[in-house]
FINU-944510 format. One record per residue (C-alpha): residue in one letter; x, y, z. Coordinates in steps of 0.1 Angstrom, whole numbers. Layout:
BEGIN
<A,<X,Y,Z>>
...
***
This chain:
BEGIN
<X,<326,18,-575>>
<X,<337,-2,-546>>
<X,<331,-41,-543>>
<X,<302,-42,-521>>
<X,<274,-69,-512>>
<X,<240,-58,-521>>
<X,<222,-48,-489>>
<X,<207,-74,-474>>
<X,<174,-64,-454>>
<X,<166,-96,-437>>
<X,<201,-102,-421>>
<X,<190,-107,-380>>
<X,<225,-103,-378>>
<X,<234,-70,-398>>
<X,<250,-54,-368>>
<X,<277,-80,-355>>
<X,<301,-70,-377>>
<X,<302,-32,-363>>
<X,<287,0,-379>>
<X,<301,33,-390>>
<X,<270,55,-391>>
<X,<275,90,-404>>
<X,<247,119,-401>>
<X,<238,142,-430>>
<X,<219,169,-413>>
<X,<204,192,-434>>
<X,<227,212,-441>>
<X,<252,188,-456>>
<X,<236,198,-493>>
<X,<245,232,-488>>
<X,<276,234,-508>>
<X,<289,205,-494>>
<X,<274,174,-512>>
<X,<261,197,-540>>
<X,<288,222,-562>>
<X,<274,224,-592>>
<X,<241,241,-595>>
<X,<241,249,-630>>
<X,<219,218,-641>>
<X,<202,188,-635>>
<X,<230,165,-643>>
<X,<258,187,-625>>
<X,<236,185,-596>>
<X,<229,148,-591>>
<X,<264,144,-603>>
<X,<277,159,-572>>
<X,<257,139,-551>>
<X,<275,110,-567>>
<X,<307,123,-563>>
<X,<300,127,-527>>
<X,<285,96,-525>>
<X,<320,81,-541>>
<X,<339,105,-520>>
<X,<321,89,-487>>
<X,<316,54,-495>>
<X,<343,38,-516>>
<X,<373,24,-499>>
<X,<359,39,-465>>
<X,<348,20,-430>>
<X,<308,38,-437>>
<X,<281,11,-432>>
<X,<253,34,-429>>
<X,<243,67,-436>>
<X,<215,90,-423>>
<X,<197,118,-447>>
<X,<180,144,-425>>
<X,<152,159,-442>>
<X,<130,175,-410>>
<X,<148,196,-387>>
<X,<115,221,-375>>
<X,<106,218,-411>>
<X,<108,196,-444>>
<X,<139,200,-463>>
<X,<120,182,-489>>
<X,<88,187,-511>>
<X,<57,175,-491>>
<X,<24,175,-487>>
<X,<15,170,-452>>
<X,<38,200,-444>>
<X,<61,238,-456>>
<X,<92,230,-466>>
<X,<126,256,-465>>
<X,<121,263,-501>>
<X,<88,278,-496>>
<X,<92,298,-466>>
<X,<130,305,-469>>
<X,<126,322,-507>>
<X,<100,349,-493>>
<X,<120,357,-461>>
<X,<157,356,-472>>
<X,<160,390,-492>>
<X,<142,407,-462>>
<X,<163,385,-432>>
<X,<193,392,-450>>
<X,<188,436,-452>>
<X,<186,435,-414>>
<X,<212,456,-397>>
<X,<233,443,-370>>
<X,<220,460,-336>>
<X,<222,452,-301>>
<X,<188,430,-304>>
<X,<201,409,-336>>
<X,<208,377,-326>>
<X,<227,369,-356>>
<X,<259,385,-372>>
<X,<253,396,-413>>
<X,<277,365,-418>>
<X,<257,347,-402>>
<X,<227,353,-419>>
<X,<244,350,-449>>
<X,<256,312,-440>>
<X,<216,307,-434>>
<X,<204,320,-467>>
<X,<220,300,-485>>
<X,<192,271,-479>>
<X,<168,289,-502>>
<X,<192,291,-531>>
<X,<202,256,-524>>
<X,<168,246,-525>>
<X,<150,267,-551>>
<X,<180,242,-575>>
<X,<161,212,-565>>
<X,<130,226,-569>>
<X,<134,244,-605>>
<X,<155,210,-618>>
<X,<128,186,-600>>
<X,<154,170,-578>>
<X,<142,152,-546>>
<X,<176,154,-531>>
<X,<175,128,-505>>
<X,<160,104,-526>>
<X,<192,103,-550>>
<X,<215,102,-522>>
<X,<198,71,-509>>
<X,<202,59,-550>>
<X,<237,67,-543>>
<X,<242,53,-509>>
<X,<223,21,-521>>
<X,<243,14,-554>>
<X,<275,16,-533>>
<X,<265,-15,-508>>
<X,<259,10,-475>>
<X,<225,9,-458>>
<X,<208,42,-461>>
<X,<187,58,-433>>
<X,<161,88,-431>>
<X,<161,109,-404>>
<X,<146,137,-383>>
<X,<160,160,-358>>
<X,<130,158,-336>>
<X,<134,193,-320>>
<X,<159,211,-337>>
<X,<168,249,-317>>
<X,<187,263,-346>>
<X,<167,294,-351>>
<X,<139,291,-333>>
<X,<139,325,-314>>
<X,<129,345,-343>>
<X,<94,346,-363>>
<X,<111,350,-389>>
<X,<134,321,-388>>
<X,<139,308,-425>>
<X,<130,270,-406>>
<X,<99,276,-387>>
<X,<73,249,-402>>
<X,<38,269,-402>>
<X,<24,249,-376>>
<X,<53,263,-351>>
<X,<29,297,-349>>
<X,<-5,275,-344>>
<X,<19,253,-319>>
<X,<25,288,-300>>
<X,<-10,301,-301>>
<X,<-26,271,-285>>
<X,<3,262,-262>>
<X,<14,231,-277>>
<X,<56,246,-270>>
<X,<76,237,-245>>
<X,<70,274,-228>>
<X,<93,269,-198>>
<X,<121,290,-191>>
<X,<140,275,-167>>
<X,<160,249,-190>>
<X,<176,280,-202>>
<X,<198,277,-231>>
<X,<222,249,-239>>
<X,<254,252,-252>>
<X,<266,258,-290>>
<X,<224,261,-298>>
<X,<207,294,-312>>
<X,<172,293,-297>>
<X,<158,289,-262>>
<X,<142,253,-255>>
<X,<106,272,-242>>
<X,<106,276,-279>>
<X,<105,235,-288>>
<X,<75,212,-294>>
<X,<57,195,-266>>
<X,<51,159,-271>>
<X,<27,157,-247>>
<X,<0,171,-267>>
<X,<-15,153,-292>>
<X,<-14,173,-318>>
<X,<20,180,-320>>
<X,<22,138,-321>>
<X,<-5,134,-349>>
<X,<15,166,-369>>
<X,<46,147,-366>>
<X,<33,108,-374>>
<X,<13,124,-404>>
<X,<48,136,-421>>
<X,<66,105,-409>>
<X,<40,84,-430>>
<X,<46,104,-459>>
<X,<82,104,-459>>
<X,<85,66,-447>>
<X,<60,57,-483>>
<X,<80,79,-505>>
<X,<116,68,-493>>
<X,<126,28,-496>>
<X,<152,27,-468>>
<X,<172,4,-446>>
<X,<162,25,-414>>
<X,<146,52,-403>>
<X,<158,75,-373>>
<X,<146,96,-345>>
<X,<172,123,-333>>
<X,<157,132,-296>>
<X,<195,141,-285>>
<X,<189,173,-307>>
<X,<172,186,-289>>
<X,<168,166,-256>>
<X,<132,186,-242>>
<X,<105,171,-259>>
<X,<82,173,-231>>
<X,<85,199,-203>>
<X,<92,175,-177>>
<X,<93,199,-148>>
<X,<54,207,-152>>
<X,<41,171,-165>>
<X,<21,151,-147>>
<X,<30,116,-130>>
<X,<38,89,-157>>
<X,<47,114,-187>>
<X,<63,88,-203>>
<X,<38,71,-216>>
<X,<35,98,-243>>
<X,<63,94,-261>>
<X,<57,55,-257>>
<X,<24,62,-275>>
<X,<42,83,-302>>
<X,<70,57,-308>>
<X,<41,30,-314>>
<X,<26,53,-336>>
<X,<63,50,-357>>
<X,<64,17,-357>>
<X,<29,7,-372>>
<X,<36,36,-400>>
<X,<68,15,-404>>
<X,<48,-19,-407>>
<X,<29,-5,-434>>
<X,<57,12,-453>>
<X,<74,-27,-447>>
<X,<44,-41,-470>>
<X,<49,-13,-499>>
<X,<90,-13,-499>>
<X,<88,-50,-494>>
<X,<114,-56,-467>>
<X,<121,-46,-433>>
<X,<128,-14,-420>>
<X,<147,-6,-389>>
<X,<137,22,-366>>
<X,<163,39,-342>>
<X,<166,69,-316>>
<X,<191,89,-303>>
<X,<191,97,-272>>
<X,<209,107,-241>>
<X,<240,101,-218>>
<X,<220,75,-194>>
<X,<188,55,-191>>
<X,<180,73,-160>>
<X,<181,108,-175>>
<X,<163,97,-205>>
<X,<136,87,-185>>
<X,<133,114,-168>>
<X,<135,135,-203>>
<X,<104,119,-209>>
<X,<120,84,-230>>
<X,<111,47,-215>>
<X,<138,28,-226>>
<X,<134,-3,-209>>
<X,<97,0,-225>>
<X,<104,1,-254>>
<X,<126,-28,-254>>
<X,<103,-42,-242>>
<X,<69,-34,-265>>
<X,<100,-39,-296>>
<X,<93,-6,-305>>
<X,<129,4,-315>>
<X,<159,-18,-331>>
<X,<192,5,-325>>
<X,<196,30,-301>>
<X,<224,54,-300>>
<X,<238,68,-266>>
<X,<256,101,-260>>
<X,<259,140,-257>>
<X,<245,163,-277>>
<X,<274,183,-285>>
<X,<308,169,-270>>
<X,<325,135,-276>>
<X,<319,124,-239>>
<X,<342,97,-220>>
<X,<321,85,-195>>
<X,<286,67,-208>>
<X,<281,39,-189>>
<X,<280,10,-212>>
<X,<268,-18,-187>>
<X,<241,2,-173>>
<X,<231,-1,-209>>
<X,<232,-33,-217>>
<X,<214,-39,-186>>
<X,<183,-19,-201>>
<X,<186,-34,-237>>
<X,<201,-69,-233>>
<X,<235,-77,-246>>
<X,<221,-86,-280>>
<X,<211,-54,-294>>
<X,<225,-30,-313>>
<X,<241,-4,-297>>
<X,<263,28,-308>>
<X,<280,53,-291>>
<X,<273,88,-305>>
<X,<302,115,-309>>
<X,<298,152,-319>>
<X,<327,170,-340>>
<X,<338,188,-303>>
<X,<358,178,-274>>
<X,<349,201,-254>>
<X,<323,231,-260>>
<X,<316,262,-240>>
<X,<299,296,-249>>
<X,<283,317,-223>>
<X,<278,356,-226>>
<X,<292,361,-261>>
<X,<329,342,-248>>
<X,<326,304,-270>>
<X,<352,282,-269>>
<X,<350,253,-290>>
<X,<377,223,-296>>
<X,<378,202,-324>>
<X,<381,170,-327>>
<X,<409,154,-337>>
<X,<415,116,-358>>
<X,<433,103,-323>>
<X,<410,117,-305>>
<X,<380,95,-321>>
<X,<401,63,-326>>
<X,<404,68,-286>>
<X,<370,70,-276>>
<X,<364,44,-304>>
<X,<387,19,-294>>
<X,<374,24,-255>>
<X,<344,20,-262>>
<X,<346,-8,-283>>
<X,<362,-26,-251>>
<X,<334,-16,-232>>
<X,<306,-34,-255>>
<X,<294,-15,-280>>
<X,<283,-21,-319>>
<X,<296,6,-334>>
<X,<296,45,-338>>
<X,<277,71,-351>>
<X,<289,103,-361>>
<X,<276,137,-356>>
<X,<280,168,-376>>
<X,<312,148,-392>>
<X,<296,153,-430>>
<X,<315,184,-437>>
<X,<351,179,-453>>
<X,<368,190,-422>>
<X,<353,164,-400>>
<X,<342,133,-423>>
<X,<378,120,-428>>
<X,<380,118,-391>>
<X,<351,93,-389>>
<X,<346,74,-427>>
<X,<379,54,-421>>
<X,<374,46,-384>>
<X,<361,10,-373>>
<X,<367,-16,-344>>
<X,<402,-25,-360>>
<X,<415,7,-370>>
<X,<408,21,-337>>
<X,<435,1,-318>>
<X,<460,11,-350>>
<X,<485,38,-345>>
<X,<481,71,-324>>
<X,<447,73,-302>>
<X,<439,94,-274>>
<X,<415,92,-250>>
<X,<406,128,-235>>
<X,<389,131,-200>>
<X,<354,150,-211>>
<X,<321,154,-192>>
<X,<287,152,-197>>
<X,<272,187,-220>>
<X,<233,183,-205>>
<X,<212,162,-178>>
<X,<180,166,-159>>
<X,<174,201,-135>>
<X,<176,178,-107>>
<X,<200,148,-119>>
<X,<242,152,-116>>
<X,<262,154,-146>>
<X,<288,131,-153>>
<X,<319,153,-143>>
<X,<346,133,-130>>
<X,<369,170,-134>>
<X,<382,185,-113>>
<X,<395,170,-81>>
<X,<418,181,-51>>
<X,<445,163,-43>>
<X,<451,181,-12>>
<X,<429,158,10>>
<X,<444,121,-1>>
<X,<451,101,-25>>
<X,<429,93,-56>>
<X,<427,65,-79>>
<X,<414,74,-117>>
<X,<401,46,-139>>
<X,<409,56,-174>>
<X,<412,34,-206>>
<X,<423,41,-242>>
<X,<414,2,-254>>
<X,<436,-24,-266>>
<X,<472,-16,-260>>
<X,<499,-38,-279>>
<X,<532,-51,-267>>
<X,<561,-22,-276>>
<X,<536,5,-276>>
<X,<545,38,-257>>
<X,<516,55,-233>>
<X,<519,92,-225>>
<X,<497,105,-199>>
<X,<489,141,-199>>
<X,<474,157,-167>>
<X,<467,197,-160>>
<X,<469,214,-126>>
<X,<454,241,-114>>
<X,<482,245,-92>>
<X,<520,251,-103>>
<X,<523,223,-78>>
<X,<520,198,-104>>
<X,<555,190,-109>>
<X,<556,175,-74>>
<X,<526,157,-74>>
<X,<536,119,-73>>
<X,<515,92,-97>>
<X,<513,56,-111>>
<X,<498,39,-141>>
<X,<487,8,-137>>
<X,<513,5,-110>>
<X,<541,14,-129>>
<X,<561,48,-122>>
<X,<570,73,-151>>
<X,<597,69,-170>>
<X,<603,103,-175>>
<X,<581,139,-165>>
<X,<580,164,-188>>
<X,<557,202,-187>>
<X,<542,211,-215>>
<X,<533,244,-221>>
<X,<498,255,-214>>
<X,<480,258,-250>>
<X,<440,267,-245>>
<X,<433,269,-277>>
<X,<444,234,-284>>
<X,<423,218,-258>>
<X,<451,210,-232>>
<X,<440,224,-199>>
<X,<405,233,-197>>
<X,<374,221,-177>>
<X,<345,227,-172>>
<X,<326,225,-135>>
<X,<294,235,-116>>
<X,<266,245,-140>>
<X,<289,237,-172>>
<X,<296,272,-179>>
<X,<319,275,-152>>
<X,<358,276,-171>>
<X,<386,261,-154>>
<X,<420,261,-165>>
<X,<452,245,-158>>
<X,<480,266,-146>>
<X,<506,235,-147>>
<X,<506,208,-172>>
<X,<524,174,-170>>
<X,<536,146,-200>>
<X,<547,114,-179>>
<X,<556,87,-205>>
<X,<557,50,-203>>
<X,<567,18,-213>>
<X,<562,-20,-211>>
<X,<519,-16,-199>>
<X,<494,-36,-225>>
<X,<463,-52,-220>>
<X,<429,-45,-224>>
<X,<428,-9,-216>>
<X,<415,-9,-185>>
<X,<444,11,-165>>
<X,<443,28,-130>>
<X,<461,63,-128>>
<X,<470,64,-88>>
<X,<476,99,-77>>
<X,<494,105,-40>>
<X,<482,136,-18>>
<X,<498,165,-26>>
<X,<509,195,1>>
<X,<490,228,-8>>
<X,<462,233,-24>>
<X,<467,209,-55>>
<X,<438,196,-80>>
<X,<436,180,-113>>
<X,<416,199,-142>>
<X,<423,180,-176>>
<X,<436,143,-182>>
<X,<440,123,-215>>
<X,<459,89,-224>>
<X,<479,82,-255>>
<X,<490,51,-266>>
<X,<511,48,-297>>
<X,<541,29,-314>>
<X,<557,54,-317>>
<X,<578,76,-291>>
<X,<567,113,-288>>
<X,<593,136,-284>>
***
């Protein structure tokens, strides 16, 4: 077991030293932190090994256990849970046959069903899974977290979606859902937003505080968590009345006086956090007062971000501006650069380790208090994150990639600083890849959607290249796609560029300086590498 302080719950100052927050949704159980179903003991000793595999000798702080995502993924009272509904659906869900009006493949549904079997183990054993991995997450020194995914889509199209809570049909009958069709349907999701709950009613809020009480009494916790960024639309806030906000300010008071009183039982603090969006502005028009709830104290980390890219742009200052300079802040990442799917065509780009020591050690620079990690539980994704802190960002290889911003308001621009023409001047790019060192090597890689790229004239921070080289086009390696308009728009480059140089460190903030071009010339992907050593 690694050599770990005990937590300590009354530390003001529990954040200064950074935190690597890693999400378990729920379905990080599902053959991933439990093998072994055969008993009791195999069972909880696979959440130990996962708990050792996670925790010892790794950059992890914290660690969030999702057990609501449209329905308990635990034994409760106040609510169904997947066990219940899943294990009278699943034999029926999985006989359907693929036709024209299935929204899911057979594999698919397959990959679903697997959540009752997983599930019926805890319940015929008597395991309360999230309660031993906060055991686990405890013994090893790193602060565990419940959490919910407020409005999760996964599923939600169907009636007979192994996830629906029961009170999603009494939601329906009495018009408690979202019920507006013009968000549409956001990428790499499986259900339509009309389809989510409406936080403007009341009864959705009292449904919701009711199962938060119960969970916040039975689980002794560092922090507790509210996912809004998944999904974003908890009001419909193209039909709500003037000053919407205030019900979601009404809910989060609600969460923080169950909090108080689970404080009195547990015996110690507990912190309360939300995930939310890419800016204040577009979370307050989403429905989420930001700046009120600073002020009222009603929340004591917030997490900004996309929903389902890593994205390069979140303003950090207009941030700090909303929550002061002494709060804790993270910056959210999801396991995608870049993700597109629109009429059956998906493209989706994983992340990479020098992709998120990039963005880490940028944003770092830039102010914040650490990371959180998104859909990084799997063994695929978690080494990327579990070894990743302020330090280790600025070591080796890291690569910052030009992305844009997934979702915003119907009303509000996007972040999308891709694409632009150099055929009408020049243009000056501020790009920054943190901390570069003395000796190190920077490599900047730019796609054009013109084969006039190799002409196009450019500076880093001043300096000229020392050398140009094209790279060959790969799209299925990231290199050379955009996306523009309405975000389903793909763009790709028909030229792309490596110019290399040496002798530029400093902080990271860097200028790329890009000279009019003759023709019809524009720039459709951009990353930054710095590293010790040269690329060949």
């Amino acid at each position: 077991m690694t050599n770990r302080r005990p937590i300590d719950y009354s530390d003001a100052d529990w954040y200064k030293g950074g935190i690597n927050m890693i999400d378990c949704d729920p379905g990080f159980p599902n053959g991933i932190m439990v093998k072994d179903m055969s008993s009791r003991e195999a069972m909880i000793k696979s959440v130990s090994d996962y708990m050792d595999y996670m925790c010892n000798g790794t950059k992890v702080t914290d660690m969030t256990f999702a057990v609501f995502m449209q329905t308990s993924f635990v034994d409760c009272e106040s609510m169904g849970w997947v066990y219940r509904r899943g294990a009278k659906l699943v034999e029926e869900w999985i006989a359907r046959k693929d036709t024209d009006d299935e929204p899911y493949p057979f594999e698919k549904r397959q990959a679903f069903a697997k959540y009752p079997d997983q599930y019926y183990a805890f319940e015929r054993f008597g395991i309360d899974w999230a309660q031993v991995a906060v055991s686990e997450c405890r013994k090893r020194g790193v602060r565990p977290w419940i959490y919910f995914r407020m409005n999760d889509l996964h599923a939600v199209d169907q009636d007979d979606s192994l996830f629906h809570d029961p009170f999603f049909f009494k939601a329906r009958e009495n018009g408690w859902l979202n019920g507006n069709t013009e968000y549409g349907r956001p990428r790499g999701t499986s259900g339509r937003i009309e389809n989510l709950y409406d936080y403007s009613h009341r009864e959705v809020r009292e449904w919701m505080l009711t199962y938060i009480e119960e969970m916040m009494m039975r689980y002794d916790v560092f922090g507790f968590g509210l996912d809004f960024l998944r999904n974003i639309y908890s009001i419909d806030y193209l039909r709500a009345e003037p000053g919407y906000q205030k019900h979601m300010t009404e809910f989060m008071r609600g969460v923080r006086d169950i909090l108080k009183r689970a404080e009195i039982k547990h015996g110690h603090k507990i912190k309360l956090m939300a995930r939310l969006s890419h800016t204040v502005e577009d979370n307050f028009v989403y429905g989420y007062d930001v700046k009120r709830w600073i002020d009222e104290d009603l929340v004591d980390m917030l997490v900004a971000g996309c929903e389902e890219v890593c994205n390069s742009g979140v303003d950090i200052d207009e941030w700090r501006d909303a929550v002061g300079r002494d709060f804790p802040l993270l910056i959210g990442y999801d396991d995608h650069i870049i993700r597109w799917a629109d009429a059956g065509a998906e493209y989706i780009f994983q992340v990479k380790p020098e992709h998120i020591k990039g963005f880490t050690a940028m944003y770092y620079s830039r102010g914040v208090d650490g990371t959180y990690f998104n859909n990084f539980y799997a063994p695929t994704q978690v080494r990327f994150g579990k070894d990743i802190d302020k330090e280790s960002s600025s070591e080796g290889m890291r690569t910052l990639v030009v992305t844009h911003q997934d979702i915003a308001p119907i009303g509000r621009k996007r972040y999308e600083p891709l694409p632009f023409s150099l055929s009408e001047g020049d243009v000056d790019f501020d790009i920054n890849v943190g901390p570069v060192k003395p000796g190190e090597y920077l490599y900047l890689l730019v796609g054009y959607n013109s084969a006039l790229g190799s002409k196009v004239s450019l500076t880093l921070k001043g300096q000229k290249p020392l050398e140009i080289k094209e790279v060959p086009v790969v799209y299925d390696k990231v290199a050379g796609h955009y996306y523009v308009d309405d975000g389903y728009t793909l763009v790709k480059s028909e030229a792309l560029l490596r110019y290399s140089f040496e002798g530029i460190s400093g902080d990271g903030d860097m200028t790329v300086h890009f000279e009019k071009s003759d023709g019809q010339c524009g720039v459709v992907y951009m990353e930054l590498t710095a590293t010790p050593d040269r690329i060949e």
